[in-house]
Structures are given as structure tokens and as C-alpha cells.
C-alpha positions in Angstrom: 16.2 25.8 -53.5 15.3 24.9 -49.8 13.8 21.6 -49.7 10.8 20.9 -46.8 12.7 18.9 -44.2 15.9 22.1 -44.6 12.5 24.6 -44.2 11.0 22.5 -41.4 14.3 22.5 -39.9 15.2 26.1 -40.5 11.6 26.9 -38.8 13.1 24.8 -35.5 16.2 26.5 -35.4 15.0 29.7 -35.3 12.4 29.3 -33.5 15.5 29.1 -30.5 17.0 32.0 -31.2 16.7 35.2 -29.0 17.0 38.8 -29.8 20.7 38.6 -29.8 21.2 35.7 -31.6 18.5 36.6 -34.8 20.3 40.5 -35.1 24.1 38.3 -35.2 22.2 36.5 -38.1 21.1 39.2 -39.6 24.1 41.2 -40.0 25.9 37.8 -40.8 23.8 36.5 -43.2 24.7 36.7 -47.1 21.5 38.5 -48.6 21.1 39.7 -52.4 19.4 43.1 -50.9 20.8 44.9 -48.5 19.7 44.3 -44.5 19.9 48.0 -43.2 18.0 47.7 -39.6 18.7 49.9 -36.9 19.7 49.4 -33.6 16.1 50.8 -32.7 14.4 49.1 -34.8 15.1 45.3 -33.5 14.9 46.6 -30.3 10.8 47.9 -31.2 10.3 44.7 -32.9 8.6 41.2 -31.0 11.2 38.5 -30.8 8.3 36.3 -32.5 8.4 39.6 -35.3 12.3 39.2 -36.0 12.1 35.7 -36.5 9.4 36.3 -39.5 11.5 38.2 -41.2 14.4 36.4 -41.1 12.8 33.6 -42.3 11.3 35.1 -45.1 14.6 36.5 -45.8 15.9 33.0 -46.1 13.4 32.0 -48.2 13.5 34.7 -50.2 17.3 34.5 -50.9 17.0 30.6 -51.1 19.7 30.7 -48.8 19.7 28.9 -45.2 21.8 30.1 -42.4 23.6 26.1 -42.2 24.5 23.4 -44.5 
């Protein structure tokens, strides 16, 4: 389980990330559920949008991108 300083830090990593950088993530990123975007679909989306998600997808999966 995430503790609040790897959330905290998770929150200020991301928060760095560009469009790029979040959709590598996302199709590098061990899931339990399937992460079936489309190429369309993280284009329509706010940067600010795509980071929500992944972090809820983190959070979800208890699983941080580091560490």
C-alpha cells in the first residue's frame, strides 16, 4: 500500500510529466485491468485530465511507477 510521502511524491512527479511522457507510462505501467486508450483519445484529453487518471490508476492498483 502507497504510504503519504510515496503519494505526495507520486503527485510531484507527475505533475512534470507531458503528454508524451504520461501515454509512455501508461502503456508501460503494470495494471490489474487492462489500459486500452486510443491514440485519439489522449490526444482529446487535457494534459491536467491524463494525469488524474494515471494517478488514480496508481492508486487504484496500489502500484507506483518507481521504487
Amino acid at each position: 500500500m502507497p504510504t503519504v510521502s510515496s503519494i505526495d511524491e507520486l503527485l510531484c512527479i507527475v505533475a512534470t510529466w507531458d503528454r508524451d511522457q504520461l501515454v509512455n507510462q501508461f502503456h508501460s505501467h503494470a495494471s490489474r485491468f487492462p489500459i486500452d486508450f486510443t491514440p485519439d483519445f489522449y490526444q482529446s484529453q487535457s494534459v491536467e485530465r491524463l494525469r488524474h487518471i494515471f494517478v488514480a490508476m496508481c492508486l487504484q492498483c496500489q502500484r507506483l511507477p518507481f521504487g
